[in-house]
N, CA, C and O atoms as a GROMACS GRO file, in nm:
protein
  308
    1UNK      N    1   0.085  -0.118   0.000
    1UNK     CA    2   0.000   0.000   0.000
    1UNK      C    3   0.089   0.124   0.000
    1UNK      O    4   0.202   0.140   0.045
    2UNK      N    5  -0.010   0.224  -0.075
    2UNK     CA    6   0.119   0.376  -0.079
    2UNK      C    7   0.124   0.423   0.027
    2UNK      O    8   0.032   0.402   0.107
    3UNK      N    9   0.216   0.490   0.055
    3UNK     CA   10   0.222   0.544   0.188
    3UNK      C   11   0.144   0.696   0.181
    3UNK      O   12   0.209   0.765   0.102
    4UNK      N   13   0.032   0.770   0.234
    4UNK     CA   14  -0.008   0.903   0.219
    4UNK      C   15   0.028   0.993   0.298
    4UNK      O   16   0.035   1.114   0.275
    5UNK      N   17   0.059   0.922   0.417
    5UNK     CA   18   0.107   1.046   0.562
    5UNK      C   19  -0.032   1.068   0.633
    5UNK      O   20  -0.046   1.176   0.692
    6UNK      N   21  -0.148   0.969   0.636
    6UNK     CA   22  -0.263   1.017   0.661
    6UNK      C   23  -0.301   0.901   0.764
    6UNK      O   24  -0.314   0.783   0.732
    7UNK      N   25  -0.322   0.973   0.948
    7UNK     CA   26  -0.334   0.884   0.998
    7UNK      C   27  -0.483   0.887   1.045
    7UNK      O   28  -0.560   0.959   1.107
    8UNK      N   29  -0.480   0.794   0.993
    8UNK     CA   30  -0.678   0.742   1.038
    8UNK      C   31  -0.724   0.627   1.080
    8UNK      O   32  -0.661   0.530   1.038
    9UNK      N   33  -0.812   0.605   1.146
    9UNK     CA   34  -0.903   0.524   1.140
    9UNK      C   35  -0.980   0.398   1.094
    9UNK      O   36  -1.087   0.457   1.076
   10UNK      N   37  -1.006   0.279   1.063
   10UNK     CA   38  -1.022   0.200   1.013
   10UNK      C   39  -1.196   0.316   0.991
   10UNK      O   40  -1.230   0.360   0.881
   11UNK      N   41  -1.227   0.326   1.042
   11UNK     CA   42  -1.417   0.323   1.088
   11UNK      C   43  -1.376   0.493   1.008
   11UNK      O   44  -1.454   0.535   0.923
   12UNK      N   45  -1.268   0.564   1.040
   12UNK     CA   46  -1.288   0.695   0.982
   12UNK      C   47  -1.280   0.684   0.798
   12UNK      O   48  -1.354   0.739   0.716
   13UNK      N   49  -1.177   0.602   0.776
   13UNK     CA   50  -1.152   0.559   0.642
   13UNK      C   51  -1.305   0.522   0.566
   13UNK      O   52  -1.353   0.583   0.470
   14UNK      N   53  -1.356   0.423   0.627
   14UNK     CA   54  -1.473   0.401   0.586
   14UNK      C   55  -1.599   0.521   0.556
   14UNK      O   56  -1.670   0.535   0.456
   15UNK      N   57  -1.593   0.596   0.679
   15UNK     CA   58  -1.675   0.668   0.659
   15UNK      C   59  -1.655   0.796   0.526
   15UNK      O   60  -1.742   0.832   0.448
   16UNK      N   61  -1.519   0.841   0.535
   16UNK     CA   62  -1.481   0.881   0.443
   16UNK      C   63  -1.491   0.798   0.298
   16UNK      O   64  -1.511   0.857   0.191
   17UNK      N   65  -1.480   0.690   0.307
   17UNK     CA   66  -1.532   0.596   0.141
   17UNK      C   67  -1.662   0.647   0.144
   17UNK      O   68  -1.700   0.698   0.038
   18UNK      N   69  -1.769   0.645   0.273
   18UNK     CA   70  -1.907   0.658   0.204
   18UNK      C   71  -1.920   0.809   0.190
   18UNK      O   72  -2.013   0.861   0.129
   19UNK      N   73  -1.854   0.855   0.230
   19UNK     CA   74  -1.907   1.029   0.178
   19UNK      C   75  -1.848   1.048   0.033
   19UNK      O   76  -1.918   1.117  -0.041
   20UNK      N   77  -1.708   0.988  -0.031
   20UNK     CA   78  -1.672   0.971  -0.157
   20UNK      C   79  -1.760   0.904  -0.236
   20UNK      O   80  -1.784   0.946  -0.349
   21UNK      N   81  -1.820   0.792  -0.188
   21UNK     CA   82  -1.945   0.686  -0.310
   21UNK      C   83  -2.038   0.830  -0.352
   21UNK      O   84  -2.051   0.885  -0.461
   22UNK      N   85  -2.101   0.865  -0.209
   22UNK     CA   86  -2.182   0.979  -0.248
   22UNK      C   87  -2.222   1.077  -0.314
   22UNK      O   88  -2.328   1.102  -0.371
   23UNK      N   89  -2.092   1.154  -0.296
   23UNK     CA   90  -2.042   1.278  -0.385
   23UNK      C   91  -2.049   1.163  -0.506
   23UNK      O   92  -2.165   1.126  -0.524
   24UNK      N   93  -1.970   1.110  -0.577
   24UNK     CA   94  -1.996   1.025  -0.710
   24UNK      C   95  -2.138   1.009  -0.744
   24UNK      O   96  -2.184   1.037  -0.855
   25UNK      N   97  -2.193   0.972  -0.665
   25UNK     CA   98  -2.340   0.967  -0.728
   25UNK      C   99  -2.351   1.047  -0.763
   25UNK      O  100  -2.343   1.057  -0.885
   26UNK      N  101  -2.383   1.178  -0.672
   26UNK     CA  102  -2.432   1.318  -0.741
   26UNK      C  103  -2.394   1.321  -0.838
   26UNK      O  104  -2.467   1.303  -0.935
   27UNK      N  105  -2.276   1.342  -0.847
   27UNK     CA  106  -2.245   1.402  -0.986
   27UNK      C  107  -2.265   1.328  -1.087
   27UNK      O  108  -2.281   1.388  -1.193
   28UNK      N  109  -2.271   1.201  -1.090
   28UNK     CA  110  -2.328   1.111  -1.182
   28UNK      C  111  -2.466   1.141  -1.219
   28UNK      O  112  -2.522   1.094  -1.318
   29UNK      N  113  -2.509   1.207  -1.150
   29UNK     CA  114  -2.683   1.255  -1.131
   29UNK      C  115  -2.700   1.376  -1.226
   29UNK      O  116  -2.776   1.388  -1.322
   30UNK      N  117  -2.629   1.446  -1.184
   30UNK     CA  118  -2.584   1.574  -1.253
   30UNK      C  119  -2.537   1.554  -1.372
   30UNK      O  120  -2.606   1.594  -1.467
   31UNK      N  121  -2.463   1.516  -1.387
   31UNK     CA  122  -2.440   1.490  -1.524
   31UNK      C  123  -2.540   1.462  -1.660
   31UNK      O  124  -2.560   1.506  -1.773
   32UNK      N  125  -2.586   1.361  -1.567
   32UNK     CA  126  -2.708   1.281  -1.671
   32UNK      C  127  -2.768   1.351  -1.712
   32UNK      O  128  -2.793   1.370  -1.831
   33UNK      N  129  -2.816   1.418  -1.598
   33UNK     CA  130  -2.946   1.541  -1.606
   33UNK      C  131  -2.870   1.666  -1.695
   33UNK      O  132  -2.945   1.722  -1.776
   34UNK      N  133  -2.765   1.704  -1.689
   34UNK     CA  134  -2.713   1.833  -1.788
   34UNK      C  135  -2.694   1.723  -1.937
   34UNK      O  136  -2.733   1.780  -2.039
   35UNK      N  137  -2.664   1.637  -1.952
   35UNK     CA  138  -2.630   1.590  -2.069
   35UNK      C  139  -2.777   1.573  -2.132
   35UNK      O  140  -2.789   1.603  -2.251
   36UNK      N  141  -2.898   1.524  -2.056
   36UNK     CA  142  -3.007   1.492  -2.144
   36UNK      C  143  -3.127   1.625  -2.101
   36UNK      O  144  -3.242   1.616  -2.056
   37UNK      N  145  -3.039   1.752  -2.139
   37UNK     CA  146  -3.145   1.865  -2.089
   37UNK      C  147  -3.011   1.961  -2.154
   37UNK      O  148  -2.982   2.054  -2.079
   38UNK      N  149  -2.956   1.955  -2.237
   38UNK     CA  150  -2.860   2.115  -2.266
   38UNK      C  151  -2.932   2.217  -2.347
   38UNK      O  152  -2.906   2.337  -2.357
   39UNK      N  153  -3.063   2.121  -2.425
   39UNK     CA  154  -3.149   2.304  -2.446
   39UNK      C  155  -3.166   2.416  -2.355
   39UNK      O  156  -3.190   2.527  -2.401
   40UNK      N  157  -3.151   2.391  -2.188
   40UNK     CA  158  -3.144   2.497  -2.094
   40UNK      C  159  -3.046   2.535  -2.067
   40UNK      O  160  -2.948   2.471  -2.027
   41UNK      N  161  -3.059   2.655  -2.085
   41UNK     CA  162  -2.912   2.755  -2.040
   41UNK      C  163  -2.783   2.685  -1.986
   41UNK      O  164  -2.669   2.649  -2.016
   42UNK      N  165  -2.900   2.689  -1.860
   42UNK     CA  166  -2.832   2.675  -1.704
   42UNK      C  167  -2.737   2.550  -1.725
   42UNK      O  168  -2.616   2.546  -1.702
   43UNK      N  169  -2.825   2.441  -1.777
   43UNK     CA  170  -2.744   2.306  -1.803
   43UNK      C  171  -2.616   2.252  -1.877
   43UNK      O  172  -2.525   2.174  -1.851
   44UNK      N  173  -2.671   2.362  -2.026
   44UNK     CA  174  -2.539   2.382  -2.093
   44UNK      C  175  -2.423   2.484  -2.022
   44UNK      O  176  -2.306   2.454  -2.044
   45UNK      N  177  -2.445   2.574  -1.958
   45UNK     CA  178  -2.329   2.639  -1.882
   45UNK      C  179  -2.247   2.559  -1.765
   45UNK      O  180  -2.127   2.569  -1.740
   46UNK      N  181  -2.350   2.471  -1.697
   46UNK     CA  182  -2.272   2.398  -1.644
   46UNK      C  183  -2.205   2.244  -1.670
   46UNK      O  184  -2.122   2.176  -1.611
   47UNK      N  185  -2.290   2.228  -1.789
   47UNK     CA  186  -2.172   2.092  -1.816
   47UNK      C  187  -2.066   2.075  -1.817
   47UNK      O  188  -2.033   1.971  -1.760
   48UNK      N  189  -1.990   2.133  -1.858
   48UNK     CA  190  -1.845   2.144  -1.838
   48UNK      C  191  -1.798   2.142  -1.686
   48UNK      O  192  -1.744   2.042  -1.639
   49UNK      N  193  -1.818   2.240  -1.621
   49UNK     CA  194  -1.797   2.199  -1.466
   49UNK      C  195  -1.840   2.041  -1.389
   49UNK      O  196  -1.770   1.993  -1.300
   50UNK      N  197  -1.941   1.986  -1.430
   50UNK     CA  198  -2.018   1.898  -1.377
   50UNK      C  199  -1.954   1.789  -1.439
   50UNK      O  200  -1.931   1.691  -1.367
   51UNK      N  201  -1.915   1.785  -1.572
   51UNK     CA  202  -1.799   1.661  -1.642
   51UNK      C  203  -1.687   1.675  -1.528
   51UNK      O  204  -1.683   1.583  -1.446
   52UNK      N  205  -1.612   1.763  -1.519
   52UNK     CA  206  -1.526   1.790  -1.426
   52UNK      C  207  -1.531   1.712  -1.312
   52UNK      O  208  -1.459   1.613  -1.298
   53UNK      N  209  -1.658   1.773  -1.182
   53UNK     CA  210  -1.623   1.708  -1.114
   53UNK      C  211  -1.666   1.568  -1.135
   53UNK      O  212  -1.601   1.496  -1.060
   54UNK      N  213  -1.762   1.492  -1.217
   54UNK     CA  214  -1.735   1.422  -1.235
   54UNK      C  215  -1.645   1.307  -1.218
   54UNK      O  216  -1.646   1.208  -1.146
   55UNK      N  217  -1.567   1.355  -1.307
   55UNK     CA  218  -1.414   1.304  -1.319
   55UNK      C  219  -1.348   1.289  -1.203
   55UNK      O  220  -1.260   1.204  -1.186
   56UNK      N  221  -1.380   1.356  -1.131
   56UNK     CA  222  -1.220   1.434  -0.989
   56UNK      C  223  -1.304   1.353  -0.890
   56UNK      O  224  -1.230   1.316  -0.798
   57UNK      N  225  -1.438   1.307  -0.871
   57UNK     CA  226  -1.511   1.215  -0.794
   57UNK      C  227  -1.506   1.080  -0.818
   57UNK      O  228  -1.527   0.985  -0.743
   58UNK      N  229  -1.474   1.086  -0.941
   58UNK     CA  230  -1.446   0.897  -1.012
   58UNK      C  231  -1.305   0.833  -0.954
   58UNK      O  232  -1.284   0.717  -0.920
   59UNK      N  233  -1.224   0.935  -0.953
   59UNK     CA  234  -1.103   0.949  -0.883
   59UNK      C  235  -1.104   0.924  -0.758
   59UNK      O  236  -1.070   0.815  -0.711
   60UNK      N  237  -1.128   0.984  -0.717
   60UNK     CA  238  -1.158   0.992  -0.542
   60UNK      C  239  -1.244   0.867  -0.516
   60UNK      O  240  -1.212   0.807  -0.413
   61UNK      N  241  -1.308   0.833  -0.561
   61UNK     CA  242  -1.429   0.689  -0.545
   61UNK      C  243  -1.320   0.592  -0.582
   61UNK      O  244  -1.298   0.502  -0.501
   62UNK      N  245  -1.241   0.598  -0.702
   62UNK     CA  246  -1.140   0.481  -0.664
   62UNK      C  247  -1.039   0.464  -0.594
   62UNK      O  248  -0.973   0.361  -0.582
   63UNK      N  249  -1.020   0.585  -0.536
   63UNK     CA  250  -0.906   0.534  -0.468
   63UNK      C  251  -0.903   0.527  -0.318
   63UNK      O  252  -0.805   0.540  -0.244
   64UNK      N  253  -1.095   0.494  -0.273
   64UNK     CA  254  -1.130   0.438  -0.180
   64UNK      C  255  -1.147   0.324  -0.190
   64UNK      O  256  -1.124   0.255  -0.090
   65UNK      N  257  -1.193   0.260  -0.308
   65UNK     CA  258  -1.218   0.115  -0.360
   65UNK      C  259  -1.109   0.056  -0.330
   65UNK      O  260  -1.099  -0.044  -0.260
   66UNK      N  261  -0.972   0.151  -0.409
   66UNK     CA  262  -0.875   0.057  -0.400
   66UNK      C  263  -0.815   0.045  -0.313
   66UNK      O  264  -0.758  -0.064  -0.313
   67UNK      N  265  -0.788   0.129  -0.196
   67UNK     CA  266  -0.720   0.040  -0.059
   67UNK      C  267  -0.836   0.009   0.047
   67UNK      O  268  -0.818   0.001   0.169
   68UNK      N  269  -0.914  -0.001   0.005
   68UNK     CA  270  -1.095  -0.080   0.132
   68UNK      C  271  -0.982  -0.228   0.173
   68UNK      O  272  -0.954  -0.270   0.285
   69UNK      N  273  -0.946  -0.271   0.063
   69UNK     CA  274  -0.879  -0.391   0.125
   69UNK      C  275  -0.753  -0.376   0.241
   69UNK      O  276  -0.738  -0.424   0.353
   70UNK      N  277  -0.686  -0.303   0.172
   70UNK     CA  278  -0.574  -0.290   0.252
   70UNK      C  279  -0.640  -0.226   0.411
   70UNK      O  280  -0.603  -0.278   0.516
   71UNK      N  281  -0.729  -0.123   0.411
   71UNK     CA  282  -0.807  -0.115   0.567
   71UNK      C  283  -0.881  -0.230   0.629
   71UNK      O  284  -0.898  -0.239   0.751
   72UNK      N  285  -0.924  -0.320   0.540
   72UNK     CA  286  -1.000  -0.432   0.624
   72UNK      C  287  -0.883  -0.539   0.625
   72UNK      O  288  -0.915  -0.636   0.693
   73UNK      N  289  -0.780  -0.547   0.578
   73UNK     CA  290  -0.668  -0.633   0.618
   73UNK      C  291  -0.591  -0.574   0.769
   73UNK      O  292  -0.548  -0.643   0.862
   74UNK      N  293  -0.590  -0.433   0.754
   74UNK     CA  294  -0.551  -0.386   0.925
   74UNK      C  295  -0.601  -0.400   1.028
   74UNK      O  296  -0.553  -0.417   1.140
   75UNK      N  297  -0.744  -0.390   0.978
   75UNK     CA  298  -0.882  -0.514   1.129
   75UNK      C  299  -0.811  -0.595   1.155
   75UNK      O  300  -0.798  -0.601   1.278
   76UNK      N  301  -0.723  -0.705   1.074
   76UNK     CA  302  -0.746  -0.806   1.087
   76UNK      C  303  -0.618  -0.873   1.200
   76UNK      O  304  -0.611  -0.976   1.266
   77UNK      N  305  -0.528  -0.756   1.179
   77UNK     CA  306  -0.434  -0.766   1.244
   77UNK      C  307  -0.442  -0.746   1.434
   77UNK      O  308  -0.340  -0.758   1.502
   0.00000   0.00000   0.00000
């Protein structure tokens, strides 16, 4: 596992994964909704931002996915 300098919690880690799943949804939500609605202003002005975070949440959602193991292997210890 990488090393981050970040000392936490097994139970804080987690909780932090579910506030990252979250945020991903939204914006997955958002998205949808600006992509199948850009005849409105508002929607087309913000797609671009909303691809964005998007993106920067897909990120962040995996790279809770990817060490969940490495925190439930430190339970175990």
């Amino acid at each position: 596992m990488e090393e981050v300098g970040l000392n936490i919690t097994p139970k804080e880690f987690k909780r932090l994964s579910k506030l990252a799943e979250e945020v991903y949804n939204i914006a997955v939500v958002i998205d949808y909704f600006c992509a199948t609605q850009p005849d409105k202003e508002e929607c087309y002005n913000l797609a671009p931002i909303v691809k964005y975070l998007h993106r920067e949440a897909d990120l962040l959602n995996a790279f809770f996915i990817d060490h969940e193991k490495d925190i439930e292997n430190l339970n175990c210890i």
